[in-house]
MMTF fields as JSON, N, C-alpha, C and O atoms, coordinates in Angstrom:
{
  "mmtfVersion": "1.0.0",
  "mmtfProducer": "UNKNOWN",
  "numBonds": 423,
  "numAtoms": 424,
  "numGroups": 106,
  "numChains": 1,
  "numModels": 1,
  "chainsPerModel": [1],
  "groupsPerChain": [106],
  "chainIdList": ["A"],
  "bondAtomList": [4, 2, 8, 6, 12, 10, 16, 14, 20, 18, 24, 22, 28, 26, 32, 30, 36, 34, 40, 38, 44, 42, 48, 46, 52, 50, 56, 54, 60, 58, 64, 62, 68, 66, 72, 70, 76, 74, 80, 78, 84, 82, 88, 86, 92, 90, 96, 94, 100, 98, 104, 102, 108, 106, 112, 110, 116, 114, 120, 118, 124, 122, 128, 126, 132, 130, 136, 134, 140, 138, 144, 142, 148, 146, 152, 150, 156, 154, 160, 158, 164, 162, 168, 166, 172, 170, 176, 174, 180, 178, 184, 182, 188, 186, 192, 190, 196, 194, 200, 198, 204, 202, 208, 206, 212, 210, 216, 214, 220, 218, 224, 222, 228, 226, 232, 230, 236, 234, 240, 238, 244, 242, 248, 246, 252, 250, 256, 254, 260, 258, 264, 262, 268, 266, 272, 270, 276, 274, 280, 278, 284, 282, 288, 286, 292, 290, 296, 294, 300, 298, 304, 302, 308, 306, 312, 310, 316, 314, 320, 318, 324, 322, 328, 326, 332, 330, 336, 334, 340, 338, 344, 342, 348, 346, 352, 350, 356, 354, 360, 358, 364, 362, 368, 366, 372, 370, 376, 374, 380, 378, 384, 382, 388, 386, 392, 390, 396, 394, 400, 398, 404, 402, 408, 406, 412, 410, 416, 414, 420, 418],
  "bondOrderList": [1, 1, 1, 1, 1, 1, 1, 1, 1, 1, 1, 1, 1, 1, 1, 1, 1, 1, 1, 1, 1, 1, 1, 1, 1, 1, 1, 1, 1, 1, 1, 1, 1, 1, 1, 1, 1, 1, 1, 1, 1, 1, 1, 1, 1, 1, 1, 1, 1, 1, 1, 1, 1, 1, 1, 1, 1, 1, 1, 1, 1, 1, 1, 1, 1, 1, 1, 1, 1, 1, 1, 1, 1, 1, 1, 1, 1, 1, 1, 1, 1, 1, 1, 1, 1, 1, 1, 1, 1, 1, 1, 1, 1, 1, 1, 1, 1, 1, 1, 1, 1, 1, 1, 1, 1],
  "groupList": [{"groupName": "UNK", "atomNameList": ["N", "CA", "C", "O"], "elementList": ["N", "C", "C", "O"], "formalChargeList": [0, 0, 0, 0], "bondAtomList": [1, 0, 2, 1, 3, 2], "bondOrderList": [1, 1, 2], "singleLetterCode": "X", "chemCompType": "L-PEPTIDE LINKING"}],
  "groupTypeList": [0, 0, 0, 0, 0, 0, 0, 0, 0, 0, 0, 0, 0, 0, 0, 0, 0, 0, 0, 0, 0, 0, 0, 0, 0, 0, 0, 0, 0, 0, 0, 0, 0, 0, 0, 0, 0, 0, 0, 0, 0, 0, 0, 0, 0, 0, 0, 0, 0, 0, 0, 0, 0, 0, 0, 0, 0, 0, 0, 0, 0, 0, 0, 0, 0, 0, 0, 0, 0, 0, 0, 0, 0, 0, 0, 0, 0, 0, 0, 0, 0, 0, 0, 0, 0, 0, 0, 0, 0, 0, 0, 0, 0, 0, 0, 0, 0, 0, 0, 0, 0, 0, 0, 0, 0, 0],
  "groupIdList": [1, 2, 3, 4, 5, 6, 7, 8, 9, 10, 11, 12, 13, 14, 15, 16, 17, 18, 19, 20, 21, 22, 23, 24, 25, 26, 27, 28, 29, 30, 31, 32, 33, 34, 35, 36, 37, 38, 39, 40, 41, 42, 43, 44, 45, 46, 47, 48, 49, 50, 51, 52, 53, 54, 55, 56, 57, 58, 59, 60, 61, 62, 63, 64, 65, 66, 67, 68, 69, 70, 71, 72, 73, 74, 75, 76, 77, 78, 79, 80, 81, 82, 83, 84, 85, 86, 87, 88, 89, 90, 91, 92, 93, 94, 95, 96, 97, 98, 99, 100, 101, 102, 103, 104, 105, 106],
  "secStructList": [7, 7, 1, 1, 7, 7, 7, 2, 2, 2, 2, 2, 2, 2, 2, 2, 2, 2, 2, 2, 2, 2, 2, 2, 2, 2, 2, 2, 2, 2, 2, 2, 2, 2, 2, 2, 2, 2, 2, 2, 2, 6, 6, 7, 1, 7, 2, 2, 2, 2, 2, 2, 2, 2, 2, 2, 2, 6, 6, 1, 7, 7, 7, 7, 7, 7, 1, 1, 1, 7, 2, 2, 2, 2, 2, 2, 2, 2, 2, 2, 2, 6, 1, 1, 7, 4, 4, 4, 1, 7, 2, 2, 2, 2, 2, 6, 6, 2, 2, 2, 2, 2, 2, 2, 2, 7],
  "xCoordList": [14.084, 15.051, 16.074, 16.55, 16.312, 17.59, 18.852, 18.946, 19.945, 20.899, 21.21, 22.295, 20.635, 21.019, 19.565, 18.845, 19.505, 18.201, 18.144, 18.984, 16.936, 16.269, 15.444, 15.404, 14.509, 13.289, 12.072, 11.987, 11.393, 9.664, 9.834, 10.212, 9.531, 9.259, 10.336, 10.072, 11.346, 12.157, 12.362, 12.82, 12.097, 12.254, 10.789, 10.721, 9.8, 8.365, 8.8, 8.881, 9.003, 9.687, 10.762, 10.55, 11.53, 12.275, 11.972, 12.433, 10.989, 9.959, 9.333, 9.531, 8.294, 7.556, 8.64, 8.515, 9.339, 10.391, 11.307, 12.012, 11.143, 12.065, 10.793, 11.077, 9.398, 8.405, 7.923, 7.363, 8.376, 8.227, 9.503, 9.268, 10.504, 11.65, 11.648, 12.087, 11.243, 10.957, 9.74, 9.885, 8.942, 7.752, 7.979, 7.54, 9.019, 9.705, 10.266, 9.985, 11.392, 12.058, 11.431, 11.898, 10.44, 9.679, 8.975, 8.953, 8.46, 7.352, 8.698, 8.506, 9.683, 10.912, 11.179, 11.311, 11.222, 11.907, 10.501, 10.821, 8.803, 7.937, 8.132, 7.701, 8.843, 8.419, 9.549, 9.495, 10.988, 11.856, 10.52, 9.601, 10.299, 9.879, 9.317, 9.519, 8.18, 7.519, 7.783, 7.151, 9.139, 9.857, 9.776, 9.171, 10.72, 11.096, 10.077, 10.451, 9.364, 7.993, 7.43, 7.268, 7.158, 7.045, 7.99, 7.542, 9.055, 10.187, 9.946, 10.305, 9.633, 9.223, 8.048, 7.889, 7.269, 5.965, 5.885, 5.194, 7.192, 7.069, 8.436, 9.224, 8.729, 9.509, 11.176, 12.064, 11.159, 12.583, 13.629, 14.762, 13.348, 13.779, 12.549, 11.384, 13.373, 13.48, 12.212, 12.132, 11.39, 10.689, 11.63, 11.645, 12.762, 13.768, 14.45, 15.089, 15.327, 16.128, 15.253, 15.68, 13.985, 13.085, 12.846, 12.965, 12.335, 12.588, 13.839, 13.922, 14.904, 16.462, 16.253, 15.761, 16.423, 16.697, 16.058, 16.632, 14.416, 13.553, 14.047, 13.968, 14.739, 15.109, 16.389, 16.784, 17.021, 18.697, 18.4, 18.922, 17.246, 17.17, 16.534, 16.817, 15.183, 14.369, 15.736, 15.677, 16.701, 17.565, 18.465, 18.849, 18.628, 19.558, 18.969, 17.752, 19.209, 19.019, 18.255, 18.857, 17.423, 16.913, 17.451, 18.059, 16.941, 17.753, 17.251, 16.179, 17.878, 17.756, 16.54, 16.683, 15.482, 14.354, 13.94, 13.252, 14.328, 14.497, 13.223, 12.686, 12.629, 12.024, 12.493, 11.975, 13.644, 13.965, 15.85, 16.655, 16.097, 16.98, 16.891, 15.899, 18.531, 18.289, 17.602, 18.178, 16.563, 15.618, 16.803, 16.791, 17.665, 18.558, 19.952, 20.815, 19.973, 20.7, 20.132, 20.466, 18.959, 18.15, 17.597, 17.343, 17.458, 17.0, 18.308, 18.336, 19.186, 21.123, 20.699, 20.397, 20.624, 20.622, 20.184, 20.696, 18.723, 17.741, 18.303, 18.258, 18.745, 19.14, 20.405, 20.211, 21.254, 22.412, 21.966, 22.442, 21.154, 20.747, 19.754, 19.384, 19.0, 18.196, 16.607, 15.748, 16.429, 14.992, 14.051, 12.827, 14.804, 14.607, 15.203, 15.822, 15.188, 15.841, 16.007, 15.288, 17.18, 17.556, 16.581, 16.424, 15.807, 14.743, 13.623, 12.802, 13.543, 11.969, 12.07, 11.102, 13.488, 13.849, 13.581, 13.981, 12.969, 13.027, 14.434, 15.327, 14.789, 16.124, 16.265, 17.409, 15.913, 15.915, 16.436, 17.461, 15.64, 16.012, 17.08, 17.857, 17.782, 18.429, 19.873, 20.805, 19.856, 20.947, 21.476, 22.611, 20.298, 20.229, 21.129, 21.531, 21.442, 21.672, 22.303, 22.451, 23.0, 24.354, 25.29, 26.249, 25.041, 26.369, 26.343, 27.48, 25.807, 24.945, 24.832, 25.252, 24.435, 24.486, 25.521, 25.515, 26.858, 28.209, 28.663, 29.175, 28.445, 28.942, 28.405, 29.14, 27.079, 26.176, 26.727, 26.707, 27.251, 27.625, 29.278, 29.807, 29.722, 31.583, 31.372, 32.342],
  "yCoordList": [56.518, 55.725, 55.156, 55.712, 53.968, 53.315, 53.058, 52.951, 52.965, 52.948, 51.613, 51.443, 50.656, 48.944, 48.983, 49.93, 47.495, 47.342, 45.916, 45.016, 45.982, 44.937, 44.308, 44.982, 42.866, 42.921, 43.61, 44.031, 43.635, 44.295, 43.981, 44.834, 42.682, 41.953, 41.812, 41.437, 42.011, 42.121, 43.907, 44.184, 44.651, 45.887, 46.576, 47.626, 45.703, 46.22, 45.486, 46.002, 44.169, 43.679, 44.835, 45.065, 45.276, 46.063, 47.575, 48.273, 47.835, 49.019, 48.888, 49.565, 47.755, 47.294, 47.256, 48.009, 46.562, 46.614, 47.744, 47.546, 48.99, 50.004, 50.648, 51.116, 50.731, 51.312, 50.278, 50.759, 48.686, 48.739, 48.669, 48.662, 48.632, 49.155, 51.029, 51.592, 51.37, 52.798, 52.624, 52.81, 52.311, 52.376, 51.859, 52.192, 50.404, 50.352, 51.213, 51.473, 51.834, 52.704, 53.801, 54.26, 54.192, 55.766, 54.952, 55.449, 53.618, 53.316, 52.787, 52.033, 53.178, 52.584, 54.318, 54.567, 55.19, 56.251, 56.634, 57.556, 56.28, 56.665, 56.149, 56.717, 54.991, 54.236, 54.326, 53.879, 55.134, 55.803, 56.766, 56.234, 58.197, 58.842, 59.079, 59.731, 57.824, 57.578, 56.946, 57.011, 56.305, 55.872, 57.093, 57.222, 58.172, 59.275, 60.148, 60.899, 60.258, 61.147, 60.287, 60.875, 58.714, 57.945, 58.472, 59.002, 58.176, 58.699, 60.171, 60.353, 61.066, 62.596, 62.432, 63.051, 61.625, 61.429, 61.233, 61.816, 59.763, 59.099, 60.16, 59.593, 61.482, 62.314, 62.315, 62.973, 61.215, 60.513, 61.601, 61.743, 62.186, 62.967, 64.577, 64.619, 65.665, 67.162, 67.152, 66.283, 68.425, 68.547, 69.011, 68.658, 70.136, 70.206, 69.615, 70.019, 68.514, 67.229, 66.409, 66.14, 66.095, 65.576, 65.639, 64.903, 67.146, 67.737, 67.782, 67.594, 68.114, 68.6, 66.571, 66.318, 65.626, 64.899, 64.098, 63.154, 64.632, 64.149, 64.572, 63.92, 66.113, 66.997, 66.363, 66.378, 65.796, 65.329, 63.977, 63.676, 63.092, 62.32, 62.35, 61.524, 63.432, 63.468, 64.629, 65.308, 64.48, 65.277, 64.166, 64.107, 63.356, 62.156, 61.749, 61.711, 61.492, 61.377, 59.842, 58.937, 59.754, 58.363, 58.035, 58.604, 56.813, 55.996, 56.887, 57.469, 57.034, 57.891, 56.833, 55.616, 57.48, 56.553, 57.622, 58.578, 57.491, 58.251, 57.613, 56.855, 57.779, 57.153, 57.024, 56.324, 57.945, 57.719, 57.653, 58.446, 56.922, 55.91, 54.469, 53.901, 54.173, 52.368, 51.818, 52.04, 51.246, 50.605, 49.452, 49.366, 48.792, 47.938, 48.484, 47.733, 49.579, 50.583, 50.247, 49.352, 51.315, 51.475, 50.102, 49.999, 49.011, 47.606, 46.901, 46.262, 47.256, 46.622, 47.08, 46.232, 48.379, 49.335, 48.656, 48.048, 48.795, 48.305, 46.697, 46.109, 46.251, 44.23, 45.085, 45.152, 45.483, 46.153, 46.736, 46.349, 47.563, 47.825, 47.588, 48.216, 45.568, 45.43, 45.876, 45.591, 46.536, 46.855, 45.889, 45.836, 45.171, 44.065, 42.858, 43.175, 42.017, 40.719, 40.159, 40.333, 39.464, 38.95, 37.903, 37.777, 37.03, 35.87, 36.874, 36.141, 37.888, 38.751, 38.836, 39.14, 38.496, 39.209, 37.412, 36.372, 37.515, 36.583, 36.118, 36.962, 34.711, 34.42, 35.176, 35.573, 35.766, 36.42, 37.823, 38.283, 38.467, 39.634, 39.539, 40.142, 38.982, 38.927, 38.642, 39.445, 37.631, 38.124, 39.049, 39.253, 39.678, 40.965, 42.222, 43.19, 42.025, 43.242, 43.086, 43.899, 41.686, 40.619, 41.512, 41.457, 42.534, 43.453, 44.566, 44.668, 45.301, 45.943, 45.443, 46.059, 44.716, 44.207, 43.918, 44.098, 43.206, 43.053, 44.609, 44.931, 45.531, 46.637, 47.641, 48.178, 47.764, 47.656, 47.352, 48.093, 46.234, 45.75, 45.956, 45.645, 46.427, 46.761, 47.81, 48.368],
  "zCoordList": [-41.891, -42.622, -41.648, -40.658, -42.114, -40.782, -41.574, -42.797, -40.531, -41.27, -41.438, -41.994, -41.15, -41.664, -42.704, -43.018, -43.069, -44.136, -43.389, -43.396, -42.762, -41.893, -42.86, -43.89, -42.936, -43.164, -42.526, -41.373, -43.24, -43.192, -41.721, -40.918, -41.377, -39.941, -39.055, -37.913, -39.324, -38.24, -37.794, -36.685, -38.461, -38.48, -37.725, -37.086, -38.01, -37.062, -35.424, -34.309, -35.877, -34.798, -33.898, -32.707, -34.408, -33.517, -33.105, -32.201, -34.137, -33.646, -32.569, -31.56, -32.73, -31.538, -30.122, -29.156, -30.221, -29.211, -28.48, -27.49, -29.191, -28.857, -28.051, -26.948, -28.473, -27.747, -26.16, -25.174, -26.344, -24.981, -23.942, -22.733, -24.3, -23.791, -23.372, -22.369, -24.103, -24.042, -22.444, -21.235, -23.07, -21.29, -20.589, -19.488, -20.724, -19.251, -18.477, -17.307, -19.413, -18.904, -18.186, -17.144, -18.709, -18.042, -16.512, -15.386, -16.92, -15.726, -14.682, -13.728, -14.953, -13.633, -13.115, -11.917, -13.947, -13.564, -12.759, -12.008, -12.544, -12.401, -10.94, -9.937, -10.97, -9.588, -8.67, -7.524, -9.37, -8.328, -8.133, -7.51, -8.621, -7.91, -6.506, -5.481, -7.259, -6.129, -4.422, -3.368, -4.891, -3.857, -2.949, -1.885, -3.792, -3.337, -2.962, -2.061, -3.184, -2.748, -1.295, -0.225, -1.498, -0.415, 1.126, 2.143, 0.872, 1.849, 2.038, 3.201, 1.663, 1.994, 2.842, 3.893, 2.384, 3.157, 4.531, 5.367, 4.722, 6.069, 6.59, 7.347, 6.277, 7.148, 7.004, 7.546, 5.97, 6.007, 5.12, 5.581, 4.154, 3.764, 3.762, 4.157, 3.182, 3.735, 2.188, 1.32, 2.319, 0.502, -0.416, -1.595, 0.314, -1.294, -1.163, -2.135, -0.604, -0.732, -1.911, -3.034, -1.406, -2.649, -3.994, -4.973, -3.65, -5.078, -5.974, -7.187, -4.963, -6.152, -6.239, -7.338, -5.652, -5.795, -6.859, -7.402, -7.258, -8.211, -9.513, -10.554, -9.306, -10.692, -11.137, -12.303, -10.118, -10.698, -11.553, -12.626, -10.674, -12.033, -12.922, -13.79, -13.229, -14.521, -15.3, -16.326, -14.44, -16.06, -16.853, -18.021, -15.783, -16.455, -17.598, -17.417, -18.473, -20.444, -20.172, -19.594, -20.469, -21.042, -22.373, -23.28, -22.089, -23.616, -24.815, -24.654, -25.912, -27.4, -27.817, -27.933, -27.985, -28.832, -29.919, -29.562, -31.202, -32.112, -32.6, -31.793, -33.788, -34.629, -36.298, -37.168, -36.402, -37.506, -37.089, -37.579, -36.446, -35.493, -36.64, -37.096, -36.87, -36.9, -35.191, -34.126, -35.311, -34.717, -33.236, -32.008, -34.428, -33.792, -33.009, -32.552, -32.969, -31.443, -30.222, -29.445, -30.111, -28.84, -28.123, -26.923, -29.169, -28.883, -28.017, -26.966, -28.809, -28.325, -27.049, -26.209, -26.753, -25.446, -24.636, -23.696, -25.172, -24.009, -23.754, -22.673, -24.806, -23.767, -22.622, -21.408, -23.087, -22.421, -21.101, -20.033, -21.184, -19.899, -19.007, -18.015, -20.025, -18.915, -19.028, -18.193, -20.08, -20.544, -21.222, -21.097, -21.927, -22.77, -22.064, -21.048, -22.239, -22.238, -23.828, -24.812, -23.658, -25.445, -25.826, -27.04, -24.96, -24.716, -25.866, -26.417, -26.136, -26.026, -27.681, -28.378, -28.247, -29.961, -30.688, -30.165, -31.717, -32.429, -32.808, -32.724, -33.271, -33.499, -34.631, -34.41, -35.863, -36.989, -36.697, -37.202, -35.836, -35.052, -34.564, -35.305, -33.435, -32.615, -33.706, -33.725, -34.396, -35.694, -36.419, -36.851, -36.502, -37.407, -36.637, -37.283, -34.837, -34.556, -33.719, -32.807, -33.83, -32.749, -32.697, -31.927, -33.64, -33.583, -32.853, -32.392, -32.552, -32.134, -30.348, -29.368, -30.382, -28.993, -28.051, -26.833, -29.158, -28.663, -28.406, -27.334, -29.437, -28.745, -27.533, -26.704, -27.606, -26.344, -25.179, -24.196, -25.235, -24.15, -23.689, -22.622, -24.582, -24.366, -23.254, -22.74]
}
């Protein structure tokens, strides 16, 4: 249940959207790692410098992707931080959650 009342289609619309904002996010935190594992490799950093350094950021909180979340939060988020672009929301959508986004972005 969400706490706004979207349409049918703007509301799958922003479903769809929170799941690929969501796998951006993991396939970025995938490709620090690997940075970081890279640099262990070529000697540049220590293996527990690596490690604490891998653990400090798989603790940092990823974005809240609830499923029973208003849909149009995590979407605000993700334009806010860059997961999304606002180009990606239908103009219908992107109305629906202007509010949402302005505060996102405060």
């Amino acid at each position: 249940m969400t706490g706004r009342v979207y349409s049918k289609a703007v509301e799958s619309e922003l479903r769809d959207l929170v799941e690929v904002a969501r796998q951006r996010q993991v396939e970025h935190r995938l490709r620090e790692f690997q940075r970081l594992i890279n640099r262990w490799k070529r000697g540049r950093s220590a293996p527990d410098e690596t490690l604490e350094e891998i653990r400090r950021r798989a603790a940092d909180a990823l974005a809240p992707w609830s499923d029973d979340a208003d849909p149009g939060v995590p979407v605000a988020h993700a334009i806010s931080a860059g997961w999304l672009s606002g180009d990606e929301l239908s103009d219908q959508a992107r109305r629906s959650i202007d509010v949402h986004i302005t505060l996102a972005e405060i």
